[in-house]
Backbone bond lengths (Angstrom), bond angles and torsions (degrees), N, CA, C in turn:
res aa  C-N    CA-C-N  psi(-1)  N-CA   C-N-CA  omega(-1)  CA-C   N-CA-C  phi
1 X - - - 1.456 - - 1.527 108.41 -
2 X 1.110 118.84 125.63 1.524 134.51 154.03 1.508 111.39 -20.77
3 X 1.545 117.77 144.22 1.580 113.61 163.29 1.707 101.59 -68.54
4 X 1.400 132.21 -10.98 1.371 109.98 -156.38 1.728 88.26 -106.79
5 X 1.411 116.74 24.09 1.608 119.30 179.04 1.687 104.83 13.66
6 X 1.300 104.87 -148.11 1.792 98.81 -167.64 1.497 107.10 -96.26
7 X 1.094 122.86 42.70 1.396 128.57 160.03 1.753 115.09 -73.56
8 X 1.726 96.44 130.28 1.246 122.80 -164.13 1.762 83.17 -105.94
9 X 1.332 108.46 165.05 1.111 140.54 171.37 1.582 126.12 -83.05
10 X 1.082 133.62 57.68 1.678 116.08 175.79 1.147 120.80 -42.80
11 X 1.750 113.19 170.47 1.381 110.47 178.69 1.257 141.19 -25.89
12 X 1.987 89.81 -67.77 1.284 128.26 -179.37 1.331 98.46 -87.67
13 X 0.764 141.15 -16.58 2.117 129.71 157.27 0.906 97.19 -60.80
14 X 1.603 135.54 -69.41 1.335 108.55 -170.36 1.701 147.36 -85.70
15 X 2.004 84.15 8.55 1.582 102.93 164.88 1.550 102.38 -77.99
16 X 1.237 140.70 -39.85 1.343 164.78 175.43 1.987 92.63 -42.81
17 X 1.427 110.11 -74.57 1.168 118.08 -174.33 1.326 106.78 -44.92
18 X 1.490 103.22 -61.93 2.000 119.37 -158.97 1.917 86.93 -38.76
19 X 1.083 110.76 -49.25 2.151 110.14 -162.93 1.237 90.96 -73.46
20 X 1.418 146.97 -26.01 1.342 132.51 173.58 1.711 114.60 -70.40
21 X 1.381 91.09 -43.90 2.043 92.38 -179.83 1.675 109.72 -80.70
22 X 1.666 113.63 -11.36 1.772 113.07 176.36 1.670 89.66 -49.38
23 X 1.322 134.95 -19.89 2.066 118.30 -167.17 1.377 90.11 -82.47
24 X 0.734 154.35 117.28 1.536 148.73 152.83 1.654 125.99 -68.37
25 X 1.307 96.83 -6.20 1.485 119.56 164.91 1.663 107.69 -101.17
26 X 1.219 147.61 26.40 1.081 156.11 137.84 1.706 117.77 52.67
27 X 1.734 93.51 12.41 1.604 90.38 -161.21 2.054 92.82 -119.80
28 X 1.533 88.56 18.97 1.952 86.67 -168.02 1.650 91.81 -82.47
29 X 1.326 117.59 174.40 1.355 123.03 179.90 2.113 94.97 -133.37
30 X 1.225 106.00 125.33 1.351 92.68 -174.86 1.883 106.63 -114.09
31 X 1.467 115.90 147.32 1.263 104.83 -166.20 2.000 105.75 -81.49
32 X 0.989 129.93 -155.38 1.799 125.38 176.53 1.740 96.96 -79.58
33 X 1.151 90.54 -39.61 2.083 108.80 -158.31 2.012 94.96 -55.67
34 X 1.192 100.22 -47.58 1.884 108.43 -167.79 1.776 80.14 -67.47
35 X 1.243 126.15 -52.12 1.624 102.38 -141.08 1.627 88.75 -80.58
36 X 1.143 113.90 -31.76 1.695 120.10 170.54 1.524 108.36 -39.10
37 X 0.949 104.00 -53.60 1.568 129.43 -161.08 1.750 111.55 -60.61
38 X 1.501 99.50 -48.62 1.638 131.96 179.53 1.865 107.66 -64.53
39 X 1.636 103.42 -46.50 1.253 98.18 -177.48 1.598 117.95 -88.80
40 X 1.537 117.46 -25.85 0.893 115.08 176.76 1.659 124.29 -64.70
41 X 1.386 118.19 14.54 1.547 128.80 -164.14 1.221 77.28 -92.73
42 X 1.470 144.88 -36.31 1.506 131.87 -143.23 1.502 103.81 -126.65
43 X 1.753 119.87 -18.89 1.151 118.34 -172.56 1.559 119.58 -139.22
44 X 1.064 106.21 164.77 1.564 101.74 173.07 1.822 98.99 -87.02
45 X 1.839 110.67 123.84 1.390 77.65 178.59 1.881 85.19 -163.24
46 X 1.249 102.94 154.35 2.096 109.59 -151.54 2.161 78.05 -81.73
47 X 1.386 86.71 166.35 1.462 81.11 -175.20 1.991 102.75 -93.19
48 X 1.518 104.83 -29.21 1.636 120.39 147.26 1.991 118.33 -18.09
49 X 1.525 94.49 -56.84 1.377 94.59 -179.76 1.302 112.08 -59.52
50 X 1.360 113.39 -60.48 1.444 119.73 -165.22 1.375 101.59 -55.19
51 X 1.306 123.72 -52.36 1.567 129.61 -172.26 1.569 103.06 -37.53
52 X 2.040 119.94 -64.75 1.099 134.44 156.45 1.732 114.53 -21.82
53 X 1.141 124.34 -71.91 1.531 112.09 -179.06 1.497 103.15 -77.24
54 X 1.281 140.30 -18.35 1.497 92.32 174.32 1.442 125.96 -96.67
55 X 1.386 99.31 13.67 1.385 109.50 164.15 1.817 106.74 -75.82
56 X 1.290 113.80 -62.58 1.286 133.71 -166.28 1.670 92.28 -53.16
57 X 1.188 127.47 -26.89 1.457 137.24 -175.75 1.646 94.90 -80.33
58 X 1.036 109.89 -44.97 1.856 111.22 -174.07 1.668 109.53 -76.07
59 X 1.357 125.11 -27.39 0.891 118.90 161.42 1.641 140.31 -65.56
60 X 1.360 74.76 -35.79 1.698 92.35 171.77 1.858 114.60 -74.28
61 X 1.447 95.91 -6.46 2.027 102.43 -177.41 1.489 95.69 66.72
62 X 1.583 138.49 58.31 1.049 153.72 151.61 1.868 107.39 -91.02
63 X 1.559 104.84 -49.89 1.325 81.45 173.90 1.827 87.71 -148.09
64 X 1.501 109.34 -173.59 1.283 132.69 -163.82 1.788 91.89 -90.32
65 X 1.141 99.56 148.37 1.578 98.36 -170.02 2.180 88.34 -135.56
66 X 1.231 124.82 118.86 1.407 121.34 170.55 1.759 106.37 -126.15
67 X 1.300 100.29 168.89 1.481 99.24 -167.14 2.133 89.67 -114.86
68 X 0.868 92.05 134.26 1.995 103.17 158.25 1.398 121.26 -142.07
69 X 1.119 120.34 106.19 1.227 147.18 -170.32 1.578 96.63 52.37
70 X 1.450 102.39 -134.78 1.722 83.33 171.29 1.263 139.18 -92.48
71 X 1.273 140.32 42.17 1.300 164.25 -166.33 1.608 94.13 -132.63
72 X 1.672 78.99 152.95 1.350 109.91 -179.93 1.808 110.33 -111.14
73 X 1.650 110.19 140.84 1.615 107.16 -166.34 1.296 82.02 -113.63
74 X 1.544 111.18 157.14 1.358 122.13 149.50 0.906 129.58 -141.64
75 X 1.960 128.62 162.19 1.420 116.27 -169.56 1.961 97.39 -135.86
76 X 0.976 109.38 151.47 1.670 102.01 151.72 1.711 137.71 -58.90
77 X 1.169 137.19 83.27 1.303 124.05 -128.15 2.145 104.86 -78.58
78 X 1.658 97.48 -5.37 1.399 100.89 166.00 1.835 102.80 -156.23
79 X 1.432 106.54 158.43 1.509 97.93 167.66 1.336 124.52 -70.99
80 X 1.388 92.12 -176.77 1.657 112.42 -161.67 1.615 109.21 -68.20
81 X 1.401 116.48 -24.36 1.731 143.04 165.32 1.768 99.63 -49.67
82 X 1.874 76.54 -82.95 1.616 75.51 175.49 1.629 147.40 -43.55
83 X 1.312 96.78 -37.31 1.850 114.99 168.76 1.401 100.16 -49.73
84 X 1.117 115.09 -45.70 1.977 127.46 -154.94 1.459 103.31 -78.45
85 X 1.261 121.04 -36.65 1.430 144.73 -157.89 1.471 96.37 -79.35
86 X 1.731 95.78 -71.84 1.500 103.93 -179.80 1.881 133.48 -34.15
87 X 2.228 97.73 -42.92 1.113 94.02 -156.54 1.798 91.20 -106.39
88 X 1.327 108.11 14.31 1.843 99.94 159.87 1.489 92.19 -95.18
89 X 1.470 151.83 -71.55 0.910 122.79 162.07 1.656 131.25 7.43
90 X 1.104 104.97 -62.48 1.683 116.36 -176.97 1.399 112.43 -58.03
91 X 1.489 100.61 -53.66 1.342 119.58 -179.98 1.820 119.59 -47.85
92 X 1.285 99.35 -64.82 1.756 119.49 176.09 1.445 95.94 -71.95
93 X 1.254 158.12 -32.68 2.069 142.82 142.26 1.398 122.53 -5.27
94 X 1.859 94.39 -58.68 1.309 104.68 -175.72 1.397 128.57 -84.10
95 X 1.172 111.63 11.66 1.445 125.43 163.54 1.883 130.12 -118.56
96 X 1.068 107.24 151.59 1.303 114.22 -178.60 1.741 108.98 -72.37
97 X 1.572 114.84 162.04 1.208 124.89 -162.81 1.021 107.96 -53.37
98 X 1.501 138.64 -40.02 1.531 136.47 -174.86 1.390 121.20 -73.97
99 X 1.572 104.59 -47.71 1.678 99.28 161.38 1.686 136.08 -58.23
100 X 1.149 95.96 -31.37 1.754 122.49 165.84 1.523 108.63 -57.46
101 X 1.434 114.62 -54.10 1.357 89.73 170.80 1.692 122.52 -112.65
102 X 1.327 122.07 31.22 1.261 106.50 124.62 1.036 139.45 -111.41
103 X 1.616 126.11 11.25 1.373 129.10 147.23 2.169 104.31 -57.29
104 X 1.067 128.18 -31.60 1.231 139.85 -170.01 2.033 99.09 -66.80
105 X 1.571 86.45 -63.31 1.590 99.65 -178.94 1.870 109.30 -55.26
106 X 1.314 134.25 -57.04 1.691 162.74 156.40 2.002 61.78 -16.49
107 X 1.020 124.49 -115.15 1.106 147.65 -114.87 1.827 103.55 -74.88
108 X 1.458 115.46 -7.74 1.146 117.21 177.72 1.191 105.32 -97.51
109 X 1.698 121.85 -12.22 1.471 129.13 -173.47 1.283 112.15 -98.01
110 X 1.331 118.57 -19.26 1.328 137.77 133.23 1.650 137.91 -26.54
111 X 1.123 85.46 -70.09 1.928 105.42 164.94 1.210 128.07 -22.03
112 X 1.173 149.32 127.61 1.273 146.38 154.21 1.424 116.58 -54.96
113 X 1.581 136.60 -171.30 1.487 132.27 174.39 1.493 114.58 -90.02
114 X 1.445 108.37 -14.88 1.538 108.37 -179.95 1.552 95.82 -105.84
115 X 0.917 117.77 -9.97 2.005 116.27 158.65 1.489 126.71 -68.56
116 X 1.112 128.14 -56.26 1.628 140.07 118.31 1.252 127.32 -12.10
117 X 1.191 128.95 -34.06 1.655 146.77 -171.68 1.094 96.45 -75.45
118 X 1.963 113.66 -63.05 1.017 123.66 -170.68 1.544 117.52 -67.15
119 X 1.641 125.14 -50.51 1.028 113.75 177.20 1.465 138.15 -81.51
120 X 1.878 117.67 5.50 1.359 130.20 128.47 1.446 107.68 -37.89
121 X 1.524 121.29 -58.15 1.376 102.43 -161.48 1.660 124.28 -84.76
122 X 1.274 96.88 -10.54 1.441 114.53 164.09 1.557 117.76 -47.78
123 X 1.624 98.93 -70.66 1.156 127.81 157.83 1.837 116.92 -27.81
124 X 0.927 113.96 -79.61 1.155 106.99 159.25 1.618 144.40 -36.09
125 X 1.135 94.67 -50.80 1.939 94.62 -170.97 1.755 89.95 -70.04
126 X 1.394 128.06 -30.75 1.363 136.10 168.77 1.792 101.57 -33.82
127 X 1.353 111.76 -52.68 1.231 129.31 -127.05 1.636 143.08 36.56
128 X 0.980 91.16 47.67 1.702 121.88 160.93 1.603 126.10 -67.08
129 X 1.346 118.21 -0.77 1.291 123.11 -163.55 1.301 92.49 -121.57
């Protein structure tokens, strides 16, 4: 099982997340006040709440939770790829070989041409092809 077990995403989790994955270098630590700070540009929102989910986010092993002095740091504990990766993974587990691959097939027919592009090339450097 995944660290991100079957945890789904809420709204505001994943408005919460989106300001954790804005680092694209994955190594920033952000305090409650910045991600407070980030969402409140777009919403009315208590700075309590946010504090509340990114704890509830740290519990769940969504992100890294550290203490400095008295503030609380936080990190994304994987990217936004990875989250996505992880919980189709999860998804295709809970099924047997035949449903797996036509949930697999559903989803390649799905695809765009640079979606396909990519997972040829996936496929490949694997050497699976």
């Amino acid at each position: 099982m995944t660290p991100l077990s079957s945890s789904r995403l809420g709204g505001l989790e994943r408005q919460v997340m989106d300001e954790l994955w804005a680092d694209t270098s994955g190594e920033r630590w952000f305090t409650v006040r910045e991600v407070h700070e980030q969402l409140a540009r777009h919403r009315d929102i208590a700075y309590t709440t946010v504090m509340t989910v990114l704890h509830r986010l740290a519990r769940k092993r969504l992100v890294l939770e550290a203490r400095e002095g008295r503030a609380y740091l936080y990190r994304a504990t994987s990217s936004r790829g990875a989250l996505t990766a992880d919980l189709m993974r999860e998804a295709l587990d809970g099924s047997d070989a035949a449903d797996r691959r036509t949930a697999l097939v559903r989803f390649v027919d799905g695809a765009s041409h640079a979606e396909i592009a990519a997972l040829r090339q996936a496929l490949d450097d694997r050497g699976t092809c």
